[in-house]
N, C-alpha and C positions, 0 to 999 in steps of 0.2 A: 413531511417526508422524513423516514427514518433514517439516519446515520447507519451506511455498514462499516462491519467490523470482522472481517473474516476469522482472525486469532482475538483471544483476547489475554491478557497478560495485567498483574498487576503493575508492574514497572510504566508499562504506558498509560495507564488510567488517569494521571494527572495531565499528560500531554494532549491525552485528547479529550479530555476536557476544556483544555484552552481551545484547542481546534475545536470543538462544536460551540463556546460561547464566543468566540470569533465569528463564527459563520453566523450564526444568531444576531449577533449587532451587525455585523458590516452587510449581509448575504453573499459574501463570496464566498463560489465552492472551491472545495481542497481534498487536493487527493493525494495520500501519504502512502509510501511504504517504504517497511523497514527490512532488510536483508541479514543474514549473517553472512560473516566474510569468513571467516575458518570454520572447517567444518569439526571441529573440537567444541562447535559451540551450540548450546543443544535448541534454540529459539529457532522458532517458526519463520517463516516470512509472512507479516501483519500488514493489512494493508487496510486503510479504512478513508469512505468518501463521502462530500455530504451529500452529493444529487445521484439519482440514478443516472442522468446520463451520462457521469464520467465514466459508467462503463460499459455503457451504450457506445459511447464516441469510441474509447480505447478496442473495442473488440471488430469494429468499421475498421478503424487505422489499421488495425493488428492482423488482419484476415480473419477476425471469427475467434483469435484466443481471449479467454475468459481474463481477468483482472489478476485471479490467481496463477492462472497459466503464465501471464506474464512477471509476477513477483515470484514465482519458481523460475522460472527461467533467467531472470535476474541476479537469484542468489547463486544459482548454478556459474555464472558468469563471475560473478564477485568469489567465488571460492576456487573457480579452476587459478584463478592468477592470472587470465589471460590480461595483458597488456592493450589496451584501443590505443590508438595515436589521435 
């Protein structure tokens, strides 16, 4: 099974390194994403997992949105400043 990686960036290329040789000795899957929180900041939202079904499950949970649909929505959420309690 292929690791995805929707963005890719040098900054993360060590981290997920550790995430796929974790997943490689242990087989637990992981599923990462990274948001920007100001919108002064010019990075993507990256998201990367080891199984296909983590976004098989996420898009059942989610009603049908994609992995990426949900880390936009995410960063959208983390830069308006909205407040959750």
């Amino acid at each position: 099974m292929t690791p995805y990686y929707s963005l890719t960036s040098r900054e993360n290329t060590n981290l997920i390194t550790q995430l796929e040789n974790l997943h490689i000795r242990t087989d637990v899957h992981i599923f990462f994403v990274a948001v920007r929180s100001q919108p002064t900041q010019y990075n993507h939202p990256y998201v990367f997992y080891t199984d296909d079904r983590v976004p098989r499950y996420l898009e059942q949970f989610s009603g049908g949105k994609t992995v990426d649909d949900l880390a936009t929505g995410l960063e959208g959420f983390c830069i308006s400043g909205v407040q959750s309690k």
